[in-house]
N, C-alpha and C positions, 0 to 999 in steps of 0.2 A: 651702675645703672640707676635706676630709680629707688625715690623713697618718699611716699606719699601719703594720704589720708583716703582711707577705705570708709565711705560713709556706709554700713550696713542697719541692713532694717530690721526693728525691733519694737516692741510694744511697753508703751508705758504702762504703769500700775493701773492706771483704769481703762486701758486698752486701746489706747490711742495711737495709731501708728507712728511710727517717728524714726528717725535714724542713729546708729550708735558711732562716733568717730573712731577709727582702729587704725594703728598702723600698720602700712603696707607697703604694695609697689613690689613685685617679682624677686627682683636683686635681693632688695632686703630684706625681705621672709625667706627666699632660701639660704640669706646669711644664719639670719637666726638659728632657721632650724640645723644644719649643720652644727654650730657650738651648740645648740642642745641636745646634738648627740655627741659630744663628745671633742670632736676635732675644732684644729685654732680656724678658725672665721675673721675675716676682715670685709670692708666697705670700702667702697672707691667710686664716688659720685658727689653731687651739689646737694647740700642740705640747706632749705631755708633758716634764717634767723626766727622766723616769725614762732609764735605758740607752738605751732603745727610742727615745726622744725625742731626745737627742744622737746618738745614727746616722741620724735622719733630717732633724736639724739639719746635719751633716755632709754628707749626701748633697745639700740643696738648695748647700750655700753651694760645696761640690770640684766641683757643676754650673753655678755661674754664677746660681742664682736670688738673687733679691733677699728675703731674710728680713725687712726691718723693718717688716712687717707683722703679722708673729706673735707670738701669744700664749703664750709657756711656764705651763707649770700645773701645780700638785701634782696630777694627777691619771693615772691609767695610760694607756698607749696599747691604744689597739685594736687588739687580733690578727686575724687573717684566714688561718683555714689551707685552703690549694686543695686543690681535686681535679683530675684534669688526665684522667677518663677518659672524660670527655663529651665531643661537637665543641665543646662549649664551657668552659671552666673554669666549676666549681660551688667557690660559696665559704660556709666558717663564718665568721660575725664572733662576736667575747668583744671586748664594747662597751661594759656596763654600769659608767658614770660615768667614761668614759674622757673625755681632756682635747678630741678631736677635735668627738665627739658633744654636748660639752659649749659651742660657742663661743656667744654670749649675744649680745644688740645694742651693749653697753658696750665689747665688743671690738672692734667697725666703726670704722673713723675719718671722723671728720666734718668737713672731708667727706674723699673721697679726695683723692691726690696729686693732679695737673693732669695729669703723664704719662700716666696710666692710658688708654690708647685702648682695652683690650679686658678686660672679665670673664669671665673661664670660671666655670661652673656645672657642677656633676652628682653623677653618682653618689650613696652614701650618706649622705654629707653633706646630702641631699635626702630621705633616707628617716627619720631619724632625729633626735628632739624634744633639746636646743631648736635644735638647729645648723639644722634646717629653715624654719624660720620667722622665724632670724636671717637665715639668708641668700637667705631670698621678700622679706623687711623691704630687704635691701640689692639686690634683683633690679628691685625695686617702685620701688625708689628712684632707681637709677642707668637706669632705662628712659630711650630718648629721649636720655639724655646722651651716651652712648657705646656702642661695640659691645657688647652682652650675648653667649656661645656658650655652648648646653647638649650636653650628654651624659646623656641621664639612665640608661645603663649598669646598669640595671633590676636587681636582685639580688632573686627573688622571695621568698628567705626570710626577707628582712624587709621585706616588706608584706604585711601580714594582711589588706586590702580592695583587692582590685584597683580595685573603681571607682572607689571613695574617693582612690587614688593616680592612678586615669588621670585625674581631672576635674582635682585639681592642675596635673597634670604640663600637661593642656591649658591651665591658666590662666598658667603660667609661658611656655609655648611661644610665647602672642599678645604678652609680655614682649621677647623675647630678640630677634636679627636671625641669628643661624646657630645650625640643631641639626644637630647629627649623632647619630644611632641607628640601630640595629645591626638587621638582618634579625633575628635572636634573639629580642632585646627586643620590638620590634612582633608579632610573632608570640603571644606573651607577651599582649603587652596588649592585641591585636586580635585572636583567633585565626579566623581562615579567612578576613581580608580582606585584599585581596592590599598589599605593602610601599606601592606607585606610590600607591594609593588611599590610602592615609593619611598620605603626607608631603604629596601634594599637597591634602587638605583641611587639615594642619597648615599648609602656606604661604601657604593663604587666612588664615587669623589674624593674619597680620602679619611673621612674618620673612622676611627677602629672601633666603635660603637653607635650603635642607634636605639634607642629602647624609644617604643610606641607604648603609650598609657591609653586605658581604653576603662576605667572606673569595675564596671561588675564584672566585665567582658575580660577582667585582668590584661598583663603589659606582658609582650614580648621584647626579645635583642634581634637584633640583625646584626652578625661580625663575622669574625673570619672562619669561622664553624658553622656557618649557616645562620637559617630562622629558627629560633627555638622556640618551644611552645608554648602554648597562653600561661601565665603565671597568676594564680584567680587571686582575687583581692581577697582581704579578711571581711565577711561579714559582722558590721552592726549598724546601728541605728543612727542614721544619718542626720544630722540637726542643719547643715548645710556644706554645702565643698569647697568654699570660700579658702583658698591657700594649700588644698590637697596635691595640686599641681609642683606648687613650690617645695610642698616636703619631702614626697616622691624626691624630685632634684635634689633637695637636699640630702635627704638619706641615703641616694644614690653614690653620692660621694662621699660621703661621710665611711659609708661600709666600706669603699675604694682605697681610704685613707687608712681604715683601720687595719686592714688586712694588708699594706705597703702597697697597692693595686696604684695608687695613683701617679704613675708615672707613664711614658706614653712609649715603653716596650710594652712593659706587662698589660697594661689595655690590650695589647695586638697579642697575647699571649691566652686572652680569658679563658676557662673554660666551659662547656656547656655546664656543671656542675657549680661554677660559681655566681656563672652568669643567672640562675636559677636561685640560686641562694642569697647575691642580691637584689632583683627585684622583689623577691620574697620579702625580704627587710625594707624594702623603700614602701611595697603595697600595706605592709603592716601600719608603717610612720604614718602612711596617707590616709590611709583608715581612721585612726586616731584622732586626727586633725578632725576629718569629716562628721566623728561624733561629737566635735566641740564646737564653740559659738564661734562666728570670725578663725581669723587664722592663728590657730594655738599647737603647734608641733609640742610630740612628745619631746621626752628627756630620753634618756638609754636606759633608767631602770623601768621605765616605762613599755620597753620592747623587749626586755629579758623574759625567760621563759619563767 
């Protein structure tokens, strides 16, 4: 998926507003944070050549992900400048003919490695032609073989037809074997029917996981045990959420990984007891994030008791 420049705002020394460059982009902060807990991470998308492109070549490899999947490109990276005055961050993308939005099917390897137990999916790397339909081509593809996970981390200012993207989004979701999405987002793309109601008719479609994130309101599952109950987040001192989404996902797999979970019996095996005991682990990760600047996932000694 994506890997871009999070302009985030920030106050100079004499208090001047201004913005701070960070890397980002969905994919690649849930790569991160996964290897920073622990399990091997890899990247599979178009990295620009430019500045922007070597800081976030930089940022995967000082984290532990595995790059040799990626595509370097003469072409720019995608900006992303936040807003942080909403319960949710509101974000600009400057996208056009960047290297990210740009990835093609020539760039997919065929086939994958044999290692690869899991793919992540989301964000706008889903919203945006042709990286969209390279990677439904590689979603379509890798179905069935291995775990698929979405996020689809909704960003409505670039979707110009909501139904046109929900009937997508539904065709990928009967794809995949774990979504996660955000109270926010469903709200967005259902509005007035309630989160429970829509993850459990998405887990009628096929995947043996759904887990809804909802910040104070804590994350439920939907699988083959039912809804189970709100799973409350950790309270602290929130500096902003910028990447909390991401590490949720990521830590959600990450605990999957640790525990052998990640394969797509045992998914359809969870129990209420585990499935409790990961989200626990993922709202702890997301938490952590949320009391750091930009998107900073803990480590694992960082979530030990």
């Amino acid at each position: 998926g994506e890997a871009l420049i999070d302009f985030v705002p920030m106050a100079g020394a004499d208090g001047t507003p201004g913005y701070r460059p960070c890397p980002g982009g969905s994919p690649c902060n849930v790569a991160v944070a996964v290897s920073r807990l622990g399990a091997p991470a890899g990247f599979l998308g178009r990295i620009s050549t430019d500045f922007f492109g070597d800081l976030l070549m930089a940022t995967l490899r000082e984290n532990g992900v595995d790059c040799s999947l990626v595509r370097r490109a003469d072409q720019p990276s995608t900006l992303g400048f936040v807003s942080l005055d909403e319960r949710e961050p509101d974000y600009a993308f400057f996208s056009n003919g960047a290297a990210d939005r740009s990835l093609e099917p020539a760039d997919l390897p065929k086939p994958l490695p044999a290692g690869i137990a899991c793919l992540q999916f989301g964000s706008i790397s889903l919203m945006q032609e042709p990286a969209a339909t390279t990677l439904e081509t590689l979603m379509r593809r890798e179905s069935g073989r291995r775990v698929l996970s979405l996020d689809p981390n909704v960003r409505p200012r670039l979707i110009p037809d909501r139904e046109s993207y929900r009937r997508r989004l539904e065709d990928w979701i009967a794809l995949v074997d774990i979504v996660k999405v955000s109270r926010a987002d469903l709200e967005w793309l259902y509005p007035g029917i309630p989160a429970a109601e829509v993850a459990t008719r998405w887990f009628r479609t096929g995947p043996a996981l759904v887990v809804v994130t909802g910040g104070e309101e804590g994350a439920f599952a939907v699988s083959a045990t039912g809804i189970s109950p709100p799973v409350r987040g950790t309270a602290v001192q929130v500096v902003d959420t910028v990447g909390a989404g991401d590490t949720f996902h990521g830590a959600l797999l990450a605990w999957l990984y640790h525990g052998g979970l990640l394969n797509r019996d045992d998914l359809r095996r969870l129990t209420p007891e585990q499935e409790v005991e990961a989200l626990s682990f993922a709202n702890k990760a997301a938490a952590i994030t949320c009391s750091r600047r930009g998107n900073d996932p803990p480590r694992m000694d960082e979530l030990e008791p």
